[in-house]
C-alpha positions in Angstrom: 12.6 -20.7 21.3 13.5 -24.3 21.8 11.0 -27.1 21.2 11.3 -28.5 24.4 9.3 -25.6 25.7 6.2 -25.7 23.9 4.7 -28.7 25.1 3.1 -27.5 27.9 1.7 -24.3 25.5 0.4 -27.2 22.9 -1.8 -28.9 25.8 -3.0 -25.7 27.6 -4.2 -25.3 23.4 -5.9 -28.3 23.2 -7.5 -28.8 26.5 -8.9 -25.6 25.8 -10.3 -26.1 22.7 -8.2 -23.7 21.0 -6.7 -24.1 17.4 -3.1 -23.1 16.4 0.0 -22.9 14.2 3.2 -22.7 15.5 6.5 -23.0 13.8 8.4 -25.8 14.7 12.3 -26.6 14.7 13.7 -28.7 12.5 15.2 -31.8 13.6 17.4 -34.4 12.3 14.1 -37.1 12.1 12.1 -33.9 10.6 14.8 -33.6 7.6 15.6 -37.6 7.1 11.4 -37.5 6.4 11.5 -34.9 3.9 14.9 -35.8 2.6 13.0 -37.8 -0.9 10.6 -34.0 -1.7 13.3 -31.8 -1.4 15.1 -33.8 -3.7 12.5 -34.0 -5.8 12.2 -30.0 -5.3 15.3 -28.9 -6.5 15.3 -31.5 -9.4 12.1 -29.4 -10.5 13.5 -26.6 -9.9 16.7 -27.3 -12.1 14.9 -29.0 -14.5 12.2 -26.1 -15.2 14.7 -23.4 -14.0 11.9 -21.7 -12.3 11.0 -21.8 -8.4 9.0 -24.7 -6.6 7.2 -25.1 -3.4 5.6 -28.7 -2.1 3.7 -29.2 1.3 3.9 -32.8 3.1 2.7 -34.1 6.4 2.7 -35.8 8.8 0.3 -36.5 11.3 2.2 -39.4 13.8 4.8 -37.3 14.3 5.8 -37.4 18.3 9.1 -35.6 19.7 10.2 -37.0 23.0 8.4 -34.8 25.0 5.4 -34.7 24.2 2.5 -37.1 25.7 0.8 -37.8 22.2 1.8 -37.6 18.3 0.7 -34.2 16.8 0.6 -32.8 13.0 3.5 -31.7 11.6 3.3 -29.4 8.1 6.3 -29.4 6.0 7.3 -27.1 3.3 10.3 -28.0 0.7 11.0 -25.2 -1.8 13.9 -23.7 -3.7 13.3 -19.6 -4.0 13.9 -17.7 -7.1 17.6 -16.6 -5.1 18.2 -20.1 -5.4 19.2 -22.6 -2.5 17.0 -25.4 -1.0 14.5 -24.2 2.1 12.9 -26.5 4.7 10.3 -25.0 7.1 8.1 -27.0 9.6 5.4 -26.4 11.7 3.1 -27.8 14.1 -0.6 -27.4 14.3 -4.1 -29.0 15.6 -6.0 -27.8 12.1 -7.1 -30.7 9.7 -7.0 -28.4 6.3 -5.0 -28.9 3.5 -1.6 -28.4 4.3 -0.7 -25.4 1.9 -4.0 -23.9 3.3 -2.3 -24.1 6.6 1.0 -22.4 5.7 -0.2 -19.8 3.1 -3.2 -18.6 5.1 -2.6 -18.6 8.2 0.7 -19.3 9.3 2.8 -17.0 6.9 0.2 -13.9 8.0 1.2 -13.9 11.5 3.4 -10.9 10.2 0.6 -8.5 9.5 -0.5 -8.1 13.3 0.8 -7.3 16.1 4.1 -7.2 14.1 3.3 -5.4 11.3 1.7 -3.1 14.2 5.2 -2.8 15.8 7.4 -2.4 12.8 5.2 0.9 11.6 4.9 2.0 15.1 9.0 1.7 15.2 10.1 2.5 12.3 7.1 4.5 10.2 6.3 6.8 13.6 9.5 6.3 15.8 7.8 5.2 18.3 11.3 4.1 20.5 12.3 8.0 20.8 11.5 8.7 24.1 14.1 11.1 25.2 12.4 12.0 28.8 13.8 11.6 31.7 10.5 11.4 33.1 8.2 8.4 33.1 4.9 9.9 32.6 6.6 11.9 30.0 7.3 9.2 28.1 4.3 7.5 28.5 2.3 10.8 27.3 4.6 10.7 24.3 3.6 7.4 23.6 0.4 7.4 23.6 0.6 10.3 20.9 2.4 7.5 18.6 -0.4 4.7 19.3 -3.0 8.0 18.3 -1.0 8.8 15.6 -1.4 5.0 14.7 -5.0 4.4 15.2 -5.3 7.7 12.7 -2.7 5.8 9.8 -4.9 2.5 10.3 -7.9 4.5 9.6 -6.6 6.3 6.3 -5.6 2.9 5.4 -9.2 1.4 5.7 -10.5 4.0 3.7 -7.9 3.4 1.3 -8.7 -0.3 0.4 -9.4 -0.2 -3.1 -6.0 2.0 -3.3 -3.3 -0.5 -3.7 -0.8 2.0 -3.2 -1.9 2.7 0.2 -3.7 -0.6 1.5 -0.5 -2.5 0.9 2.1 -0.6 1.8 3.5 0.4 5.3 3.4 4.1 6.3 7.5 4.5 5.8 6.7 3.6 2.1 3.4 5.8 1.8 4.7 9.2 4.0 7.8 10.0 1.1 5.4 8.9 -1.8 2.2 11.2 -0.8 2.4 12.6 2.5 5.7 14.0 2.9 5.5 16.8 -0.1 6.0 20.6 -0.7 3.1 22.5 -1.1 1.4 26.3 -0.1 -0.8 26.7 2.2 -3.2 29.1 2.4 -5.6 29.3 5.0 -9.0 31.3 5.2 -12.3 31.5 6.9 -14.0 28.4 5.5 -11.7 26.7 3.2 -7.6 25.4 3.6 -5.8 25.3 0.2 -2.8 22.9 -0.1 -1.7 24.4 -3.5 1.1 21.7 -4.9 2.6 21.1 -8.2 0.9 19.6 -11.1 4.1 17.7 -12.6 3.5 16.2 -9.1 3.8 12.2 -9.8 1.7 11.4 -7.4 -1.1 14.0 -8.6 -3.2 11.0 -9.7 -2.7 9.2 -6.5 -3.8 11.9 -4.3 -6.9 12.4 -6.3 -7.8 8.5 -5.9 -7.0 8.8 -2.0 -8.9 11.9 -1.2 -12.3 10.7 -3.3 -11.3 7.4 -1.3 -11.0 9.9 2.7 -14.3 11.7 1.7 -16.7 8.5 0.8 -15.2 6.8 3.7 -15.8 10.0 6.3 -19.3 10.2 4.6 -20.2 6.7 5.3 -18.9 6.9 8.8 -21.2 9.9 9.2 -24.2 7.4 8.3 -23.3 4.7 10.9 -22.2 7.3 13.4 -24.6 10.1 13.1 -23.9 12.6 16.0 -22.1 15.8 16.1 -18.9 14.5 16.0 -19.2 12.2 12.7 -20.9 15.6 11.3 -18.1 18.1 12.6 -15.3 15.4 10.4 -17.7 15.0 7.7 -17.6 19.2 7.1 -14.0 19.7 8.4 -12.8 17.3 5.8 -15.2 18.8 3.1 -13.8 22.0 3.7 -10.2 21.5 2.8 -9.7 21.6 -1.4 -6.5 21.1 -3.6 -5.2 22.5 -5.9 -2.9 21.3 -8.4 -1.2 24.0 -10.3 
């Protein structure tokens, strides 16, 4: 989006008392300013033949449009694929600059994007072949389930790096999408897989990680329903043979 339409969404920010970090385009002024630390970036670079990353500022910085100067956050790096980088931003927050970039302003990809990309790409969330609008809708609303479930297993999940960090494309082929026997009787499901299975240890770590999280929701949530998950997830045993 060009910068001559943000103005107007930087004072609606501020009159309302609301803080923010937008990225900002770079500009001719913008690159004269950091010409000296990008020099000095890829000289460090060179010299130490390692990557390097350096934060300026600049807080009476004032494009032509706007009514008053605003901050603008600078990064100058040189990646480990090589090649000098220059990335801007604009923002109303007074922390230290890398705090700026690092903490907030490079997670804006986690949500709603991260949301999006899983729901499009992890659930296929775009195939609705109905002709039919409510169809569709109905379909959809199965994926966003389906996603509220994934969300879920990954809370429960956080102390599994394998699943709290990853995106469910990456987790369904790794432990999800596996061969197995089922075997189904009045109390009990068995899922009876391999045990050369790679991920045998994972599955372990995950399922010990499902049934103290189901147990604990059954303490904050105690009614029928909590209880009914609680036992229907204690009921269903592996085996790995």
């Amino acid at each position: 989006m060009p910068v001559t339409a943000f103005p107007k969404l930087y004072e609606y920010l501020e009159e309302n008392d609301l803080k923010y970090v937008i990225g900002y385009t770079s500009n001719a002024v913008l690159k004269r300013r950091t010409e000296l630390l990008l020099n000095y970036v890829e000289a460090h670079a060179e010299l130490h033949e390692e990557p390097c990353c350096r934060f300026t500022q600049f807080e009476d910085y004032q494009a032509a449009s706007w009514s008053h100067p605003r901050r603008i956050i600078a990064k100058c790096e040189v990646t480990a694929q090589g090649g000098p980088n220059r990335r801007f931003v604009v923002t109303n927050l007074t922390d230290r600059p890398d705090a700026v970039y690092h903490g907030l302003y490079v997670k804006r990809g986690n949500y709603p994007e991260r949301g999006i990309q899983e729901l499009k790409h992890g659930l296929q969330m775009d195939r609705l072949s109905s002709h039919r609008f409510f169809a569709n809708a109905f379909t959809l609303q199965c994926h966003v389930l389906a996603y509220a479930l994934w969300v879920l297993f990954r809370e429960a999940n956080a102390e599994v790096p394998e699943i709290s960090k990853c995106q469910l494309q990456t987790v369904r082929p790794k432990l999800l999408k596996v061969g197995a026997l089922t075997q189904i009787s009045v109390r009990r499901i068995w899922f009876r897989i391999s045990a050369t299975w790679p991920a045998r240890d994972l599955l372990v770590r995950v399922c010990e990680a499902v049934a103290s999280f189901t147990s604990t929701l059954g303490r904050l949530w105690p009614n029928r329903l909590a209880e009914r998950l609680t036992a229907e997830l204690g009921a269903t045993e592996l085996v790995l043979k």
